[in-house]
N, C-alpha and C positions, 0 to 999 in steps of 0.2 A: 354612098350617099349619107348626110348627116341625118342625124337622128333630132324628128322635130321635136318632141316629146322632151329629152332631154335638155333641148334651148329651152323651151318650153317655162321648164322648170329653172331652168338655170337665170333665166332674164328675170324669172319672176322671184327669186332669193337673192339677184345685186340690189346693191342701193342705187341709187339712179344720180346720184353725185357723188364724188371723192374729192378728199381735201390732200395737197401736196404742198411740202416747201420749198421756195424755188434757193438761189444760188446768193438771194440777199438775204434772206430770212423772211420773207410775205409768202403768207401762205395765199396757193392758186385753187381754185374750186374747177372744177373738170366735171361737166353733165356725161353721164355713160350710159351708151347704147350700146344696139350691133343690129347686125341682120346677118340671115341664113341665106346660104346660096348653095354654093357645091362641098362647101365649110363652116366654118364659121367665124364672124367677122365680131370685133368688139371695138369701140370709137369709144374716144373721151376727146371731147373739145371742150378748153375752157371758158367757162361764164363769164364773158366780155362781150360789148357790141363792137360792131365792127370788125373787120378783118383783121384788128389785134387777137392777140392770143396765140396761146399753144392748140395745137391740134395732132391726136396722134392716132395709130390704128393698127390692130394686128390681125392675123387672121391664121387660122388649124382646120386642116384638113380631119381632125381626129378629136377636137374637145376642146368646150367654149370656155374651160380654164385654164387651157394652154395660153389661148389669143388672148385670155384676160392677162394670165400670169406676164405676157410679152408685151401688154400695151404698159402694164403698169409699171417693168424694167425700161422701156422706152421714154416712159415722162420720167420715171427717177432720174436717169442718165442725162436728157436733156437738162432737166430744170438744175443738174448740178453746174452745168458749164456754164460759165456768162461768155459773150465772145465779141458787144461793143463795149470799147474803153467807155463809161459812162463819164469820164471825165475830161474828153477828148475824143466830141464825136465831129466827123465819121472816120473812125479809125477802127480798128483791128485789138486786142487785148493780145493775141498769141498768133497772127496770121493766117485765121481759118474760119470759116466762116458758114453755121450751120442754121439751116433756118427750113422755111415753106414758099416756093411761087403763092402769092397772090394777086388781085387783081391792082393794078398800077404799080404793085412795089412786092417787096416780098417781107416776110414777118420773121424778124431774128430775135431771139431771149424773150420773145412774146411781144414786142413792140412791132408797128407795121414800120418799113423804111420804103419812102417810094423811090420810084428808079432812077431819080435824078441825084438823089444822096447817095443811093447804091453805088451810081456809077461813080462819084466823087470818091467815097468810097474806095471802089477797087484801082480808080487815077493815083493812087499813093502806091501802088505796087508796077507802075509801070518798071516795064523789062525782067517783069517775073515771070515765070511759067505758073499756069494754077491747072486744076484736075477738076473738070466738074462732074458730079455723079448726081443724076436723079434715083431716086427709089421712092418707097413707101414711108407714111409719116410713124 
Protein backbone atom coordinates (compact mmCIF):
# COMPACT_ATOMS: atom_id res chain seq x y z
CA UNK A 1 0.00 0.00 0.00
CA UNK A 2 1.46 3.60 -0.90
CA UNK A 3 2.55 5.62 1.75
CA UNK A 4 0.03 8.71 2.18
CA UNK A 5 2.41 10.78 4.13
CA UNK A 6 4.98 10.54 1.72
CA UNK A 7 2.54 11.81 -1.43
CA UNK A 8 1.62 13.87 1.11
CA UNK A 9 4.83 15.69 1.21
CA UNK A 10 5.81 14.85 -2.15
CA UNK A 11 2.54 16.99 -4.02
CA UNK A 12 3.21 19.62 -1.63
CA UNK A 13 7.29 20.29 -2.72
CA UNK A 14 6.27 20.01 -6.92
CA UNK A 15 5.54 23.12 -8.66
CA UNK A 16 2.11 22.66 -9.98
CA UNK A 17 3.37 23.68 -13.74
CA UNK A 18 6.40 22.90 -15.80
CA UNK A 19 7.80 24.41 -18.73
CA UNK A 20 9.11 22.06 -21.90
CA UNK A 21 10.35 22.61 -25.48
CA UNK A 22 8.62 21.04 -27.86
CA UNK A 23 10.20 19.83 -31.39
CA UNK A 24 9.85 23.71 -33.00
CA UNK A 25 11.35 25.45 -30.32
CA UNK A 26 7.86 26.87 -28.34
CA UNK A 27 7.95 26.30 -25.30
CA UNK A 28 4.74 24.07 -23.79
CA UNK A 29 3.61 24.81 -20.13
CA UNK A 30 2.04 21.40 -18.54
CA UNK A 31 -0.22 21.89 -15.10
CA UNK A 32 1.05 18.82 -12.82
CA UNK A 33 -1.01 16.66 -10.66
CA UNK A 34 -1.58 13.17 -9.55
CA UNK A 35 -3.58 11.05 -7.34
CA UNK A 36 -3.03 8.09 -4.85
CA UNK A 37 -4.57 4.80 -5.35
CA UNK A 38 -2.84 1.41 -5.14
CA UNK A 39 0.32 3.71 -6.37
CA UNK A 40 1.06 6.50 -7.35
CA UNK A 41 -0.19 8.40 -10.20
CA UNK A 42 1.47 11.78 -11.64
CA UNK A 43 -0.58 13.89 -14.82
CA UNK A 44 0.79 16.72 -16.65
CA UNK A 45 -1.58 18.05 -19.17
CA UNK A 46 -0.77 21.07 -21.01
CA UNK A 47 -2.24 24.54 -20.57
CA UNK A 48 -4.41 24.77 -23.62
CA UNK A 49 -8.31 24.91 -24.09
CA UNK A 50 -9.68 22.49 -25.62
CA UNK A 51 -8.91 19.10 -26.38
CA UNK A 52 -5.63 20.53 -28.07
CA UNK A 53 -2.69 19.69 -26.30
CA UNK A 54 -0.35 17.16 -24.96
CA UNK A 55 -1.47 15.07 -22.06
CA UNK A 56 0.63 12.46 -20.38
CA UNK A 57 0.65 10.19 -17.24
CA UNK A 58 2.82 7.75 -15.28
CA UNK A 59 2.22 5.76 -12.51
CA UNK A 60 4.80 3.39 -9.49
CA UNK A 61 3.80 0.95 -7.54
CA UNK A 62 6.85 2.11 -5.14
CA UNK A 63 7.46 6.24 -5.41
CA UNK A 64 5.89 9.24 -6.61
CA UNK A 65 9.37 10.35 -8.16
CA UNK A 66 9.42 7.37 -10.10
CA UNK A 67 6.05 8.24 -11.94
CA UNK A 68 7.40 11.83 -11.87
CA UNK A 69 10.75 10.82 -13.21
CA UNK A 70 8.58 8.76 -16.09
CA UNK A 71 5.97 11.34 -16.86
CA UNK A 72 8.66 13.93 -17.50
CA UNK A 73 10.87 11.21 -19.88
CA UNK A 74 7.33 10.70 -21.54
CA UNK A 75 6.73 14.58 -22.50
CA UNK A 76 10.65 14.96 -23.35
CA UNK A 77 10.32 11.95 -25.88
CA UNK A 78 7.05 13.06 -27.30
CA UNK A 79 7.63 16.76 -27.60
CA UNK A 80 10.89 15.81 -29.54
CA UNK A 81 9.08 13.96 -32.39
CA UNK A 82 6.99 16.09 -34.85
CA UNK A 83 4.94 13.42 -37.00
CA UNK A 84 2.46 15.93 -39.23
CA UNK A 85 4.34 17.29 -42.32
CA UNK A 86 3.30 20.82 -41.28
CA UNK A 87 3.84 21.64 -44.73
CA UNK A 88 1.83 19.20 -46.43
CA UNK A 89 -1.11 18.44 -44.31
CA UNK A 90 -2.73 15.64 -43.90
CA UNK A 91 0.36 13.76 -44.43
CA UNK A 92 2.83 11.68 -42.52
CA UNK A 93 6.58 13.32 -42.01
CA UNK A 94 8.14 9.48 -41.41
CA UNK A 95 4.86 7.04 -41.58
CA UNK A 96 3.88 6.77 -38.15
CA UNK A 97 1.75 8.38 -36.30
CA UNK A 98 1.67 9.08 -32.43
CA UNK A 99 -0.80 10.89 -30.59
CA UNK A 100 -4.29 10.57 -27.93
CA UNK A 101 -8.00 9.30 -28.86
CA UNK A 102 -10.07 12.36 -28.24
CA UNK A 103 -13.41 13.20 -28.55
CA UNK A 104 -14.41 13.64 -32.53
CA UNK A 105 -10.73 13.44 -33.56
CA UNK A 106 -7.67 12.55 -31.97
CA UNK A 107 -4.69 15.02 -30.94
CA UNK A 108 -1.19 14.49 -32.63
CA UNK A 109 2.04 16.98 -31.92
CA UNK A 110 -0.50 18.70 -29.70
CA UNK A 111 -3.01 19.88 -32.35
CA UNK A 112 -6.58 18.09 -32.34
CA UNK A 113 -7.12 16.38 -36.05
CA UNK A 114 -10.79 15.38 -36.38
CA UNK A 115 -11.63 12.08 -37.99
CA UNK A 116 -12.43 13.16 -41.05
CA UNK A 117 -8.65 14.49 -41.73
CA UNK A 118 -7.61 11.44 -39.80
CA UNK A 119 -9.20 9.37 -42.14
CA UNK A 120 -7.84 11.36 -45.33
CA UNK A 121 -4.98 11.13 -43.51
CA UNK A 122 -4.28 7.40 -43.34
CA UNK A 123 -6.44 7.06 -47.36
CA UNK A 124 -2.69 8.03 -48.49
CA UNK A 125 -1.39 4.81 -47.21
CA UNK A 126 -3.94 2.58 -48.82
CA UNK A 127 -2.49 -1.13 -49.37
CA UNK A 128 -0.31 -0.78 -46.33
CA UNK A 129 -0.43 -2.80 -43.36
CA UNK A 130 -0.36 -0.54 -40.04
CA UNK A 131 -0.11 -1.92 -36.14
CA UNK A 132 -2.17 -0.18 -33.83
CA UNK A 133 -1.38 -0.28 -30.22
CA UNK A 134 -3.36 1.45 -27.32
CA UNK A 135 -1.60 2.06 -24.04
CA UNK A 136 -1.14 4.86 -21.41
CA UNK A 137 -0.30 8.46 -22.24
Amino acid sequence: MPDEELWKNFISSQPSSAKFTDFAGNIRIFNVSGYLTNGYTVVAKETVDSDQGYEFSAFSYSSPHEAMSNVVSKIRTSLATRNLDPHNFPHLIAHQCVGRVAHGGVVVDGEFVAWEKFTEMMQSYEGWEFSLDFGDT
